[in-house]
C-alpha positions as a Markdown table, in Angstrom:
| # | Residue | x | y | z |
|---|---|---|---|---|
| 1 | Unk | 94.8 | 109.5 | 78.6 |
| 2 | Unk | 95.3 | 106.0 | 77.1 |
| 3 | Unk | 96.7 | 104.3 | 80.2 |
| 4 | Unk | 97.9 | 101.3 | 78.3 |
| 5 | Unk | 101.1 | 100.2 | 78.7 |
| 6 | Unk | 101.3 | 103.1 | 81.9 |
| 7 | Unk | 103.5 | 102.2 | 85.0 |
| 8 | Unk | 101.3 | 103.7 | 88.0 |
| 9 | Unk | 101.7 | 104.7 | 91.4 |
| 10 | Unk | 98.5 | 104.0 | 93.6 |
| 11 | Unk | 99.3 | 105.7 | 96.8 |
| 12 | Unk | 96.5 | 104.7 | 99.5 |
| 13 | Unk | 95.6 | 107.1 | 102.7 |
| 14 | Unk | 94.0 | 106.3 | 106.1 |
| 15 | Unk | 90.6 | 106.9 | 104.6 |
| 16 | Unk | 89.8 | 102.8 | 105.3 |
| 17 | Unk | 86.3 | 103.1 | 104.8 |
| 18 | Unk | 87.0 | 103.4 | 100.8 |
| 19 | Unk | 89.5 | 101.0 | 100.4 |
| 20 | Unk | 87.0 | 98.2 | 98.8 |
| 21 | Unk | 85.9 | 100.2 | 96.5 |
| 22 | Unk | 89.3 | 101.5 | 95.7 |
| 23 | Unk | 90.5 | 98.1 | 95.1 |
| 24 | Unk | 87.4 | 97.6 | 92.6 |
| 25 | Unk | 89.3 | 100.3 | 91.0 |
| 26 | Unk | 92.7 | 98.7 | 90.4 |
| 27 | Unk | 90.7 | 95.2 | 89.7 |
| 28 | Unk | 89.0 | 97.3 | 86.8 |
| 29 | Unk | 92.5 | 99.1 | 85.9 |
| 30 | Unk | 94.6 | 95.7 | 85.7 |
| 31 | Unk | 92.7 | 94.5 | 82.7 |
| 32 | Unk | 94.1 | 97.2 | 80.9 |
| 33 | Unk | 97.0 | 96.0 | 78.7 |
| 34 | Unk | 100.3 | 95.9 | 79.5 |
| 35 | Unk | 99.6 | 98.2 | 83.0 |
| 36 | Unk | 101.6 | 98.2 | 86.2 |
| 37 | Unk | 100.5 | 99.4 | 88.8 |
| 38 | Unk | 102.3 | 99.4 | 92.5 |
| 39 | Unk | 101.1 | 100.5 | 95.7 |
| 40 | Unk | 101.8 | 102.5 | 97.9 |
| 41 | Unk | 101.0 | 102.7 | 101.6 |
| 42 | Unk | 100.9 | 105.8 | 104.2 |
| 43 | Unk | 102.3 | 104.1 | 107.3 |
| 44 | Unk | 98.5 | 104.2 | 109.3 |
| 45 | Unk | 97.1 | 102.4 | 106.0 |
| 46 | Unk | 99.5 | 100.0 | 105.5 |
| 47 | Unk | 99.2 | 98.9 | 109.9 |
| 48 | Unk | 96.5 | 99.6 | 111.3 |
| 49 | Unk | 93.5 | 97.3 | 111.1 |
| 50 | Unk | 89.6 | 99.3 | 111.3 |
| 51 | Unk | 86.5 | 97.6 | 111.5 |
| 52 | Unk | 86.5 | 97.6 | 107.3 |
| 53 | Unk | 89.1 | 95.3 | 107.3 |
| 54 | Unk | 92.5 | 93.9 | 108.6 |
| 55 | Unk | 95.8 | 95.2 | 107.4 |
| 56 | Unk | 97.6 | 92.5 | 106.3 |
| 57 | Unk | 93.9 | 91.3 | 104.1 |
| 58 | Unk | 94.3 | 94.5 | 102.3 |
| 59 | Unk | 98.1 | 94.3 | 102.2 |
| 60 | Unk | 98.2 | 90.9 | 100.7 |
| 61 | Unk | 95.1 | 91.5 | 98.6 |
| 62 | Unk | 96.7 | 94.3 | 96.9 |
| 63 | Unk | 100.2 | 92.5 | 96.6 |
| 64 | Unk | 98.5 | 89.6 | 94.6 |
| 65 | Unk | 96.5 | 91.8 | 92.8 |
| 66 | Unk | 99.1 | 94.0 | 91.3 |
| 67 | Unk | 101.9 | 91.1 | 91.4 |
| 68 | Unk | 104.0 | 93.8 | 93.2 |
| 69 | Unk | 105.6 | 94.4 | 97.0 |
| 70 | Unk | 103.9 | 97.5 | 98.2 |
| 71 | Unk | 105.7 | 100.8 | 99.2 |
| 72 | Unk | 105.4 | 101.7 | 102.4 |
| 73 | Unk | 108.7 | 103.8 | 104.0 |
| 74 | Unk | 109.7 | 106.9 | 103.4 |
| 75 | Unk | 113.6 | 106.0 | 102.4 |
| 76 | Unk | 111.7 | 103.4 | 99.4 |
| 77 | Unk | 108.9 | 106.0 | 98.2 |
| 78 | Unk | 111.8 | 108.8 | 98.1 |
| 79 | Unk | 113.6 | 107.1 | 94.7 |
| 80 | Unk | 109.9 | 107.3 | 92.7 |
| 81 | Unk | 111.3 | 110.7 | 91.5 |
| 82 | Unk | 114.7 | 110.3 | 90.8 |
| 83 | Unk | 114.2 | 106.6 | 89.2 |
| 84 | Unk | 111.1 | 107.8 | 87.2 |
| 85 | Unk | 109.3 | 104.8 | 88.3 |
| 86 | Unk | 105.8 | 105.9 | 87.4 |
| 87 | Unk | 103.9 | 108.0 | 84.6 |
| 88 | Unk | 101.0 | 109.1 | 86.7 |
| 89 | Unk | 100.5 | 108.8 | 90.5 |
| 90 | Unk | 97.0 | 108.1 | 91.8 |
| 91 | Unk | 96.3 | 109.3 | 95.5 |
| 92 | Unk | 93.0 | 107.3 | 95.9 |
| 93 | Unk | 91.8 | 107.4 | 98.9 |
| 94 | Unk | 93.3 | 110.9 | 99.6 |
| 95 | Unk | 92.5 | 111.2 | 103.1 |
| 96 | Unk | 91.5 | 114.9 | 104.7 |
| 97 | Unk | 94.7 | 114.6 | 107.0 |
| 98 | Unk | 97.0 | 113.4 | 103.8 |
| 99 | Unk | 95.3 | 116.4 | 101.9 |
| 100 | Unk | 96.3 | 118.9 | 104.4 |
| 101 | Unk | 100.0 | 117.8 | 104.7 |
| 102 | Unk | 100.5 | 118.4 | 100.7 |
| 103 | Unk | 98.7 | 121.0 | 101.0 |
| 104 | Unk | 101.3 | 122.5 | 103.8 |
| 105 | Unk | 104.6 | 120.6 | 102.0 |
| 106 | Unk | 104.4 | 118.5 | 105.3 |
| 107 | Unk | 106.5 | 115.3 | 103.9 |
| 108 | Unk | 106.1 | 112.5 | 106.5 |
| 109 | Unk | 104.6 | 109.7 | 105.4 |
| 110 | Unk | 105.8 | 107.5 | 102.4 |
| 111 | Unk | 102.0 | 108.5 | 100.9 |
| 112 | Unk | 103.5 | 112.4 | 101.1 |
| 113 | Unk | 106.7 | 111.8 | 100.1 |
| 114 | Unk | 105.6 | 109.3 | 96.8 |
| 115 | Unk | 103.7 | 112.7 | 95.7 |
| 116 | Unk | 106.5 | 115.0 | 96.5 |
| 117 | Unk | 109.5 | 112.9 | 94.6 |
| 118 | Unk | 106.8 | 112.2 | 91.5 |
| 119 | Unk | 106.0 | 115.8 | 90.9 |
| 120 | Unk | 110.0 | 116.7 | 90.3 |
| 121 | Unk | 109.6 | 115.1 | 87.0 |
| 122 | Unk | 105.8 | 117.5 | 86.6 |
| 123 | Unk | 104.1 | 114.6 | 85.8 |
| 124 | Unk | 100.4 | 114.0 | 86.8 |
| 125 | Unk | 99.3 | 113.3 | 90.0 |
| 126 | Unk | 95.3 | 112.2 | 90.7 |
| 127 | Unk | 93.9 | 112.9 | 94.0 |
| 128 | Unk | 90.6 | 111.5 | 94.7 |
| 129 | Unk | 89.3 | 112.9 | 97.8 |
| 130 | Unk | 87.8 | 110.9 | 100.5 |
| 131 | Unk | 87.3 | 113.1 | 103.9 |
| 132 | Unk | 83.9 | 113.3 | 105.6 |
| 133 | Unk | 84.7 | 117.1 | 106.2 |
| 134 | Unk | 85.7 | 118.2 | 102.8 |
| 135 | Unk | 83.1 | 121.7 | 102.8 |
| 136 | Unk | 84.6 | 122.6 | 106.4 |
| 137 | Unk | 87.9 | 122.1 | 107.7 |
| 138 | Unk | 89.4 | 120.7 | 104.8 |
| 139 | Unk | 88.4 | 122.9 | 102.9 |
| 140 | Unk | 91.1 | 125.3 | 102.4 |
| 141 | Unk | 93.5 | 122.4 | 101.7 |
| 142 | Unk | 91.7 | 121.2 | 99.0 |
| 143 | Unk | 91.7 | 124.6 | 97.4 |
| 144 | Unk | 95.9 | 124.6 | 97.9 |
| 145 | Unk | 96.5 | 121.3 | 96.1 |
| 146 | Unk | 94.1 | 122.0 | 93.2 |
């Protein structure tokens, strides 16, 4: 897929050891031409700080980088849908707990709900998995949303 020109959702997951690398990712995708990319925050990656990094560092990081306000509430990742804000919707890091709630339609984070509210227009959503127990309890899940 040519993503030139593309308007994406980047939907991040409590999965903090990835998150530099992820953002090498977006670095990399910005020089595409013409791209937009917003992110999106589950409400533990958006607050809460690990020892990979503070919250706000990534927060403001990510702001800069994409020259956009992050999404990170339910009621403001609901409209992605309806408002067909994005062509293709990037779950990167999925964690194992975010894979298990799509997996189960269990809507409660603005990460769940951005993926929910995209797929009502059936356009693509990439989940790059990032769960240390992928070959035993999550398993299963990762089967379901596959």
């Amino acid at each position: 897929m040519n993503l030139e020109g593309k308007k994406i959702g980047f939907v991040f997951t409590g999965s903090f050891c990835t998150f530099k690398k992820t953002i090498e990712q977006i670095e990399n995708l910005m020089k595409i031409k013409d791209i937009k990319i917003t992110i999106i925050m589950s409400f533990n990656s958006y607050n809460l700080d690990s020892k990979f990094g503070k919250a706000e560092d990534f927060k403001n990081q990510l702001e800069e980088l994409t020259g956009n306000s992050i999404i990170h509430t339910i009621p403001d990742a609901e409209p992605i849908g309806p408002k067909k804000m994005f062509d293709i919707l990037i779950v990167a890091p999925c964690s194992g707990n975010t894979i298990a709630k799509l997996a189960n339609d269990i809507i409660d984070t603005p990460a769940t709900m951005a993926v929910k509210s995209h797929l009502r227009n059936d356009k693509p959503v990439v989940i790059a998995i990032s769960t240390n127990n992928a070959l035993s309890g999550a398993a299963e899940n990762i089967r379901k949303v596959t």
